[in-house]
BATINU-93857 format. One record per residue (C-alpha): y, z, x; residue in one letter. Coordinates in steps of 0.1 Angstrom, whole numbers, plus 5000, padded with zeros to 4 digits. Layout:
YZXa...
***
This chain:
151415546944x153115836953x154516046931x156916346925x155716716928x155716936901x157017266908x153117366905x152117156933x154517306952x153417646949x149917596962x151217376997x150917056978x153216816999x152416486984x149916356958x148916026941x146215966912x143216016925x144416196964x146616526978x148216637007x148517017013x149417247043x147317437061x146917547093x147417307121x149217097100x147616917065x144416847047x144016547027x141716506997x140716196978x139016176947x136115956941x135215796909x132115796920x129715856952x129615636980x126515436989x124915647016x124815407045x124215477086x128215417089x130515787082x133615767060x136915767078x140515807054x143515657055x147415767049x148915417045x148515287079x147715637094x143715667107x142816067100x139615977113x136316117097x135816237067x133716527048x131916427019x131716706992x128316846979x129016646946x129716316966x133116316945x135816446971x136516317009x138516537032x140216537064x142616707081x145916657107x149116737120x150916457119x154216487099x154216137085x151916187064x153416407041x155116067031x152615877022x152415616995x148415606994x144915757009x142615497010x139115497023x137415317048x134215307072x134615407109x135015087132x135714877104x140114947105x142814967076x140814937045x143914787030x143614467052x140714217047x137514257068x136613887062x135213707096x136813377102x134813127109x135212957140x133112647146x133312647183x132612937189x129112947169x127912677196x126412947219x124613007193x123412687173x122312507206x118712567217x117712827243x118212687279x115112827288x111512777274x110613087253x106613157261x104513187231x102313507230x098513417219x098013747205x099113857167x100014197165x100814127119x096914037121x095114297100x092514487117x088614557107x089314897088x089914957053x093315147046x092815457021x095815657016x096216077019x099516117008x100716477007x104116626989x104416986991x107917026972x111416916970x113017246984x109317317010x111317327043x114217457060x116517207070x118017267104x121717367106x121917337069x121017677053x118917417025x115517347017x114116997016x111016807007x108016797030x106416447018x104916177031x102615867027x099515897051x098015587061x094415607074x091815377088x088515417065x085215467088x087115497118x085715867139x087016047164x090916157172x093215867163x096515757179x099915887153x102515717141x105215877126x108015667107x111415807098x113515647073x117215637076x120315717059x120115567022x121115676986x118615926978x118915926942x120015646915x120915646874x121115956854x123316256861x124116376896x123216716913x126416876921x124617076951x123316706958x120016806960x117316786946x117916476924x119016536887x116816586862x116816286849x117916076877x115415836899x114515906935x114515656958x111515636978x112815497010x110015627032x107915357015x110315107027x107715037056x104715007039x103314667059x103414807092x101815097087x099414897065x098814697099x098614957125x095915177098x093914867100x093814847133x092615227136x095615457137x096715767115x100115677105x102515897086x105915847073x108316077063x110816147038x114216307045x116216227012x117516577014x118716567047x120416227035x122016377004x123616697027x124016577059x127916417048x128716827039x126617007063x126216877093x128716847127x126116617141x125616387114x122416517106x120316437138x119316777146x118016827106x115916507115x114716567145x113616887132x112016747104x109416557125x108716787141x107717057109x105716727100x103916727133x103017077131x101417047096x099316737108x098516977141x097317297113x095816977091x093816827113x092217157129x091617247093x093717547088x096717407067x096917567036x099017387010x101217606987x099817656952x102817506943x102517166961x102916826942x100116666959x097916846986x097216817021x093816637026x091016817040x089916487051x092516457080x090616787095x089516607131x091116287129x094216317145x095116267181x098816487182x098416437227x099116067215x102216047193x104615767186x107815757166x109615547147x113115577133x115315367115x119415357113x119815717116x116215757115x116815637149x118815887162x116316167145x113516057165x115216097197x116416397188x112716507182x111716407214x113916627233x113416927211x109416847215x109916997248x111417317237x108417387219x105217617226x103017317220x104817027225x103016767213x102016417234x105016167222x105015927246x106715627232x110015587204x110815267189x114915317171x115315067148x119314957142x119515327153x122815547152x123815767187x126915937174x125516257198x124416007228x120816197235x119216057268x115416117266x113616147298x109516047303x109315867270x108215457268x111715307247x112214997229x115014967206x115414697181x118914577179x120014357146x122914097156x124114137120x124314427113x126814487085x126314887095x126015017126x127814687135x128414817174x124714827182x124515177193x120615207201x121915017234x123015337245x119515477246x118515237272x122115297296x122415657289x118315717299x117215437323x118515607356x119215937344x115816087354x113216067379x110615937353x108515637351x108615447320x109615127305x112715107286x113714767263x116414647244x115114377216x118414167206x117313997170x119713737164x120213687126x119214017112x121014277092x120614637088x118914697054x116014427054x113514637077x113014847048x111714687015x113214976995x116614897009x116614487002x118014346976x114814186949x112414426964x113914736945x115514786915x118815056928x121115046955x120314786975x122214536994x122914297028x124914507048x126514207067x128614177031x130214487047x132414287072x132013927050x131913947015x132113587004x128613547030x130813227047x130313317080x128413047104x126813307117x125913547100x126613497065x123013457040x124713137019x125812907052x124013017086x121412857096x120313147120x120613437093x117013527087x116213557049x114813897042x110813787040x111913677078x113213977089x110814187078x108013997091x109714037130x109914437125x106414437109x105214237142x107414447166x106514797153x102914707151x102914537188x104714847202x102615127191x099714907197x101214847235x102115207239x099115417225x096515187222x096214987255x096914667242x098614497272x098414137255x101914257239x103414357268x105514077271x107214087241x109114407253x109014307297x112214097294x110413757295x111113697257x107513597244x106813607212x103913537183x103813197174x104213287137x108113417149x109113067160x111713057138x113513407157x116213407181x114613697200x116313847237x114914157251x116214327284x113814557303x114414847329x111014847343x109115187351x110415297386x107115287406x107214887397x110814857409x112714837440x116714887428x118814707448x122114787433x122614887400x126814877407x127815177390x129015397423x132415337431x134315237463x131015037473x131714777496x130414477491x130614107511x133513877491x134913557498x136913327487x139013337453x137713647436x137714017432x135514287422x135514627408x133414877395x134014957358x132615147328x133715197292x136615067266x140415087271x140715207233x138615547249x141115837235x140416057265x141415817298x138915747317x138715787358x137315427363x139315087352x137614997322x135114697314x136814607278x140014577275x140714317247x137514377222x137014617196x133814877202x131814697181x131714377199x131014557233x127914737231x127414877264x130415017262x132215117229x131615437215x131515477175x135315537164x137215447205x139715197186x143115137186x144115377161x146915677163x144315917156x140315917158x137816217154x134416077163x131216277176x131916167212x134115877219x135615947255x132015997272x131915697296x129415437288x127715187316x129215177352x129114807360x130714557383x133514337369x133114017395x136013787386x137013497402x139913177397x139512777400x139312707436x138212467467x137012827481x134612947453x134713337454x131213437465x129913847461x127013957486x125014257477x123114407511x119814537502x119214877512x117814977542x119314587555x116214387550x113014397523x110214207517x110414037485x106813887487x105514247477x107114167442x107213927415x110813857403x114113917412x116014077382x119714157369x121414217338x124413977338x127313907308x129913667304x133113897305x135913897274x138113647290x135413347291x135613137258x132012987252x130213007287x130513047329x127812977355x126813177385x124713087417x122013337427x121513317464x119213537483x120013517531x117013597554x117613757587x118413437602x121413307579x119013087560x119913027523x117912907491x119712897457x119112897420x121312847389x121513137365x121412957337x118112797341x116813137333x118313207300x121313247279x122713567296x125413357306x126713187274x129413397251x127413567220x128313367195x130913497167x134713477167x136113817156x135114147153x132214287152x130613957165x131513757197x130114077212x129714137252x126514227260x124514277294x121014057288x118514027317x117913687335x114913757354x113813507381x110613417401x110413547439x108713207446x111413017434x113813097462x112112847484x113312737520x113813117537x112113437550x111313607519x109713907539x112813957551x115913957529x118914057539x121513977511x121713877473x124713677469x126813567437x128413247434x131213177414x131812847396x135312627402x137212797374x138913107361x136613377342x134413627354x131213807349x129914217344x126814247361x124114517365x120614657375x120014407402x116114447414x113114337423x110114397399x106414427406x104314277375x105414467346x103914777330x104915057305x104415317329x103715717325x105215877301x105516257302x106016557285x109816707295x109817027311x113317037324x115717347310x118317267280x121917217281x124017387250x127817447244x129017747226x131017817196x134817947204x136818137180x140518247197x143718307177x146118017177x148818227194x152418077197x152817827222x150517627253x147517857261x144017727269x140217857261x136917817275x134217657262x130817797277x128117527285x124717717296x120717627307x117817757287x117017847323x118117807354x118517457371x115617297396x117617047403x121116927399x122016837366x124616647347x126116557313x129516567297x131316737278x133816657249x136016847230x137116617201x141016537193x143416347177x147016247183x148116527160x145316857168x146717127183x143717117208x143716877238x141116577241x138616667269x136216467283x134316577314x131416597337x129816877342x127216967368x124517267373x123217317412x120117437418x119817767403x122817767379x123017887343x126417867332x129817747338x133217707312x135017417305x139217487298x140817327265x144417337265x145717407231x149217477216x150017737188x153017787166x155018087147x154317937112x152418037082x149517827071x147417817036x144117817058x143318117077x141117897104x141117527122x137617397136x137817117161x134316997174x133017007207x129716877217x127616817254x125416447258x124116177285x123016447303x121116317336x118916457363x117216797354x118316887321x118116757280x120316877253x119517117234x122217297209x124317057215x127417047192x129717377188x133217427168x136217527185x138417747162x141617817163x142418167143x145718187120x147618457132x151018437117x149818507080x147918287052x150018217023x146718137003x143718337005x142518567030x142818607070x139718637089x139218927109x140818987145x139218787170x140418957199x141118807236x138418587248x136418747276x134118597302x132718347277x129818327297x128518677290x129718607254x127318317253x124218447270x125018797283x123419067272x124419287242x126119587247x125619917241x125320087207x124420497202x123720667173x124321057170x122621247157x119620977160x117821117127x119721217096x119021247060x121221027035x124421177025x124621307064x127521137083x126621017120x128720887145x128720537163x129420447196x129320107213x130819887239x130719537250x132819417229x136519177229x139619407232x141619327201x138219217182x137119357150x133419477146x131519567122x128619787117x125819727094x122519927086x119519797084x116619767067x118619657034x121819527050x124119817040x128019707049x129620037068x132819907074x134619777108x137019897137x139419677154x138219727194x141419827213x139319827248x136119687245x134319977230x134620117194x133120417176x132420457137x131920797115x129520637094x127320857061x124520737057x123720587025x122720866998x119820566987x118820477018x115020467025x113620737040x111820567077x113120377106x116220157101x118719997127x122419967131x124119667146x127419617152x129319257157x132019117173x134218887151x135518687179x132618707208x130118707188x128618997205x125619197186x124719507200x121719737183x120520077173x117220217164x117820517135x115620757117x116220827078x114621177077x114521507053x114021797078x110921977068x111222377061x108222507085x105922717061x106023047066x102123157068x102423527057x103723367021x101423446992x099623116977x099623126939x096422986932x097622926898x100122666911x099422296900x098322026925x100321736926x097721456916x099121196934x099021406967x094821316971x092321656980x091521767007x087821797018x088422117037x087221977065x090022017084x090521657095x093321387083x091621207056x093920857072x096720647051x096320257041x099320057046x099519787018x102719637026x102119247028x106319197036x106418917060x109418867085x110718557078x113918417076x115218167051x117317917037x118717897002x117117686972x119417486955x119317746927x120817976953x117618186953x116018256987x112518157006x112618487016x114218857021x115019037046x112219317049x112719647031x111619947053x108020087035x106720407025x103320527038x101820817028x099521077048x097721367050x099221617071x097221947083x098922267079x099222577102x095322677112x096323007090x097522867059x094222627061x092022907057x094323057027x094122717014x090122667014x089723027003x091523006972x090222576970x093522426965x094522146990x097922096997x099621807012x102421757032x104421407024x106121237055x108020907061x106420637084x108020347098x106320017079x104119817093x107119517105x110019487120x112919637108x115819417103x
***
């Protein structure tokens, strides 16, 4: 309850407070802290808070798991009675999140399939001829730099490897998702590592079976843990932790490239090993991944950045398992499946769907791409580790998430009869992951159809409700309208009407087409809700205005005059002999209570017709069964019919496809309309297309309306034209507007800026900065994403009334050049100086207004800053009386732009000549660490022992560091003298030596 302030509170911006929560002001209006009395389960789902009935949106977990935080500027809320904490999707935590049951509407689901299912002959569970020995490695707990984290994290795995079997074989990688990392015993308050004497979860043995299964069958499987990135990624990460994965497979993939040609060398320090005996055995041209719940989302994220590398390594297929797509990564040239659970308790919207939309006609590639809907399944029971009786901590059903009393007919454990138990469940993504990989790398065709669209399946899965849709590779496809370019015209009749659509009225950021959903929450429409697009008064989400699926809405009313839809094939007239089915994705639409019907008619060149019912294809057509959210879901399946069954007409020449309405009111969305050659998984390919990023913004916040720019630029210029979108995340109280929209490179192009209105104020704030995040996905034609989230900040200039104001950040230039121009210029007068000497420092290229700072290098050596009055600045600067004598560098950074411009600079003692006509005292010592000199009048050489390497890296939970930055070294040499002094020298036998500083054998800085 809320509670009066003491005059304490008040003195620190404390507006409101409760037991365990506070409100406080700071810039841009308020942060809101609650207090855990304890950490929350670490689940795929992202905390959201609540003010009563206010929705701040996302939260950020502390490092200690103990704290959730989240900030706006709405007013009300410095009236709140309560915080309370919730999951995002799932609404007011203070309401019930119970599903009513609804008899009728489980029917769709209860009744038998309307079409014969075909029973595959092969068994992909069926253990193979080999023997399965294990080569586990673990080289640490803090062993690798987590990207975008500044942490360390383990680099282990469990190897799985076919005894006897020679040559190069096929990899598998596996990626576990987001889980608890550790249970019991006393929390880390950095998180990670676990605490002493706490118990680490192992949930990269959670798939133990399958990789048991494809080892058998002869190939070098490897799965990964990533508990640290789990543990941080709630702190750390703007991306939820995607990138950190992503990048984590592929530091695993390069160890198994240095392993298998033999020149991995584990550190002395390593738990267990790398086996020598994976030297020759691994085929890294023929990778496949697999990635579960966020896992998911990693493993997409590693196949784009597999293209930015030197080597990239041959992934050519990705199987997401209940996968996350908070950043929406399309992924071009790699074979797809994703596995979608229909009860999912935790990523309850599906959102792996989105990797088959956002990718299937985004690039000129030529690869099969599936969606597996497994009616009956949960989140958690893939993985062993994560199921309740097969481990000991922290496990659970998810679906409890959204029904805790298990009562619901469809989905809950104690009363469905279509809930899979969890021996079940397993066993389907045991059979699917091994099929897959067996399909993909391996050549084993015989499972083809379990991922074509036709819906076959092992016998020993008779008991799963299994639906796949398939966008077959392009080269076996002749597209006749995939209805997502608006104003086509089509041919109606009769009582309907039609419109292209894409997307979810609860979108923050309006869209420019009408939208598909209007009534549903984003979890019960797939295709198109985005993670965090509901009704709320404020949402802050990863991207949740990017359009999703540009469909046709066909709609149509009871009638004597049936509303009819014809579709005119291109180029008027095609032979549909030359193929083997005719093929849509088709839905039921939100208004139609338990099922509709729609004729399929295809019109020859004479006006002949031949028909078929939809429904005697499959179930596309009956309502998904459920009656609240997040089930009675919308969902585009594939019906896929039989060229020969149009019977009657010229198939070598058909003109039209036409849809058929039934004698009632409801409607239908429908997309991908083709005809398919006999299936295949295509070519997959290695991307070689440029990267798309967005840069980081920093402006002040200024007084009233003002707008930035956001730069968006190409790891190279365009071949081709290229598209994606980008967002720049807001709620109903930021003081930056909500931005959603395309962008596109021609041919050619490297950059371009997006404007984002904002609106400042004349107030004081506790917090000297905002951050607001902006990101770029779906991108489509010749690019991927690359660094693809960015913060926009918003600089408090009217004063901070607790702590300290960050430096000037000037006015914002061409944020192009800031973002990939070059640096400016930097000089350094006099260029060589002993320490104690002052020099002066000139540069430009920078803001006007900014403040830069100068810094020498080796040893970073702070030498102040300037505030830039017109781009250029100039330091006095003495040189530090410690500094090393050698080669050194000063840079000098912009606060605001970000600019770094550099100096090369010699530390020196000028050398006296030596006069030659000056006596030698013979009697005068010889410095014995100087060396002799033979007399021989040639330089006796130096040996450089410094063994510094240049690397950087990231800090150990113990706050020490993987490495320094490199300290400039000392060589010494011999020197010869004047020719005279030399023969003074050898006539009286005393060598002398002449000391002098060399630059080290690295780079400086």
């Amino acid at each position: 309850m809320f509670v009066g302030l003491p005059a304490s509170a008040a003195e620190t911006g404390v507006v409101a407070e409760g037991d365990d929560w506070t409100i406080t002001e700071v810039a841009g209006g308020y942060e809101v802290v609650k207090t855990l009395d304890e950490p929350l389960e670490i689940t795929a789902d992202v905390p959201t808070l609540w003010a009563d009935d206010l929705d701040l949106g996302f939260a950020t977990e502390s490092l200690d798991g103990l704290t959730l935080s989240a900030t706006t500027a709405d007013p009300e809320v410095v009236s709140t009675d309560d915080v309370l904490q919730g999951w995002a999707g799932q609404g007011n935590p203070s309401e019930s999140v119970d599903v009513d049951v609804d008899a009728f509407a489980m029917k769709s689901l209860l009744a038998p399939l309307a079409a014969e299912v075909p029973e595959l002959a092969a068994d992909p569970s069926a253990m193979g001829d080999y023997a399965v020995e294990r080569l586990d490695y673990d080289l640490g707990d803090e062993a690798v730099e987590l990207s975008g984290f500044d942490r360390l994290g383990e680099m282990r795995a469990a190897v799985f490897m076919p005894e006897g079997a020679t040559g190069e074989l096929p990899v598998v990688v596996f990626l576990h998702g987001r889980h608890s990392t550790c249970a019991n015993g006393t929390r880390n308050p950095l998180a990670w590592p676990c605490g002493e004497d706490q118990d680490e979860i192992p949930s990269y043995l959670g798939y133990n079976d399958a990789a048991e299964i494809l080892a058998s069958q002869g190939y070098a499987v490897v799965s990964v843990s990533a508990n640290a990135v789990n543990a941080l990624d709630g702190s750390l990460s703007d991306d939820t932790g995607a990138l950190a994965r992503g990048q984590l497979v592929i530091d695993h993939l390069d160890l198994l490239r240095d392993a298998n040609a033999g020149t991995f060398v584990s550190p002395d320090d390593a738990v267990v090993p790398v086996s020598a005996s994976l030297t020759g055995r691994l085929d890294l041209d023929n990778v496949g991944l697999m990635g579960h719940s966020r896992g998911g989302e990693g493993i997409m994220r590693a196949a784009v950045l597999n293209a930015e590398q030197d080597e990239p390594f041959g992934i050519n297929s990705v199987l997401p398992i209940a996968p996350t797509s908070y950043s929406r990564i399309a992924v071009p040239g790699v074979i797809t499946a994703t596995l979608l659970p229909y009860c999912d308790g935790d990523v309850e919207d599906q959102m792996g769907q989105k990797y088959i939309n956002d990718s299937r006609h985004s690039y000129d590639d030529d690869v099969l791409r599936s969606s597996v809907l497994i009616m009956g399944t949960n989140h958690n029971y893939f993985n062993t580790i994560w199921t309740p009786g097969l481990y000991p901590y922290n496990v659970s059903d998810d679906w409890g998430i959204y029904d805790r009393s298990q009562t619901d007919a469809t989905c809950g454990s104690t009363v469905s009869d279509t809930r899979l138990d969890a021996a079940e469940q397993y066993a389907v993504g045991n059979a699917y992951m091994a099929a897959f990989f067996r399909l993909t790398l391996g050549g084993a065709d015989e499972f083809l159809p379990m991922f074509d669209g036709t819906d076959a399946k092992p016998a020993d899965l008779d008991f799963a409700d299994i639906r796949v849709s398939a966008t077959q590779p392009a080269s076996t496809r002749f597209d006749i309208d995939n209805f997502d370019v608006p104003g086509t015209t089509y041919d109606l009749r009769g009582s309907g009407t039609y419109v292209t659509c894409e997307g979810i009225s609860s979108t923050p950021v309006p869209g420019v087409l009408p939208y598909c959903i209007n009534g549903l929450g984003f979890a019960q429409a797939p295709d198109w809700g985005n993670a965090g697009s509901v009704t709320r008064t404020s949402s802050n989400p990863k991207t949740p205005g990017v359009p999703s699926t540009t469909a046709m809405h066909f709609t149509y009313t009871s009638s004597s005059n049936p509303a009819e839809l014809g579709v005119t094939v291109p180029g008027g007239s095609v032979d549909a002999t030359a193929f083997e089915n005719l093929s849509l994705r088709i839905s039921p639409d939100e208004t139609v209570a338990t099922s509709t019907e729609i004729t399929i008619q295809l019109v020859d060149g004479s006006g002949a017709k031949a028909s078929v019912v939809a429904s005697e294809y499959g179930d596309a057509l009956t309502v998904l069964p459920g009656s609240g959210n997040p089930l009675r879901k919308v969902l585009l399946q594939q019906i896929t019919i039989p060229v020969g069954d149009f019977t009657g007409i010229d198939l070598t020449d058909v003109r039209q496809v036409r849809f058929i309405a039934p004698d009632e009111d409801g409607g239908v969305m429908l997309s991908d309309l083709a005809l398919l050659e006999p299936a295949s998984i295509g070519t997959a390919e290695v991307s070689t297309r440029p990267v798309v990023s967005v840069g980081d913004v920093i402006v002040d916040e200024g007084a009233g309306p003002s707008t930035l720019q956001v730069p968006i630029y190409l790891s190279r210029p365009a071949e081709e034209t290229s598209t994606m979108y980008f967002s720049a995340v807001s709620f109903a109280s930021a003081k930056i507007a909500g931005v959603v929209q395309q962008v596109t490179f021609a041919p050619g192009e490297t950059c371009t800026a997006v404007e984002v209105p904002y609106t400042g104020d004349t107030e004081e704030s506790s917090s000297a900065t905002t951050n607001y995040t902006a990101n770029v996905a779906t991108t489509a034609g010749g690019v991927t994403i690359g660094d693809s989230f960015a913060w926009i900040t918003l600089r408090e200039d009217d004063g901070v009334t607790d702590g300290t104001p960050v430096p000037e950040v000037g006015v914002q230039g061409d944020p192009c050049l800031e973002a990939t121009g070059a640096p400016g210029t930097l000089t350094v007068s006099p260029a060589s100086a002993a320490p104690g000497d002052t020099v002066t420092v000139t540069g430009s290229g920078f803001r006007t207004g900014e403040s830069v700072s100068l810094t020498m290098y080796s040893d970073p050596v702070d030498l102040g800053s300037v505030v830039s009055n017109d781009g250029s600045v100039s330091f006095t600067a003495v040189v530090p009386d410690d500094a090393e004598l050698g080669e050194h560098e000063f840079v000098a950074a912009g606060y605001g732009s970000g600019s770094e411009s550099t100096s090369a600079f010699t530390v020196a003692i000028e050398e006296e000549p030596v006069d030659p006509t000056d006596p030698v005292d013979p009697t005068d010592p010889v410095d014995p660490d100087s060396g002799t000199d033979s007399g021989s009048g040639t330089d006796s050489g130096s040996t450089d022992t410094d063994t510094d390497t240049d690397t950087d890296g990231a800090t150990a939970s113990d706050g020490s560091s993987v490495s320094s930055l490199p300290v400039t070294g000392l060589d010494t040499g011999i020197v010869m003298g004047w020719a005279a002094l030399a023969s003074i020298l050898i006539a009286v036998g005393v060598g002398a030596l002449m000391i002098r500083r060399q630059r080290a054998g690295h780079d400086v800085g």
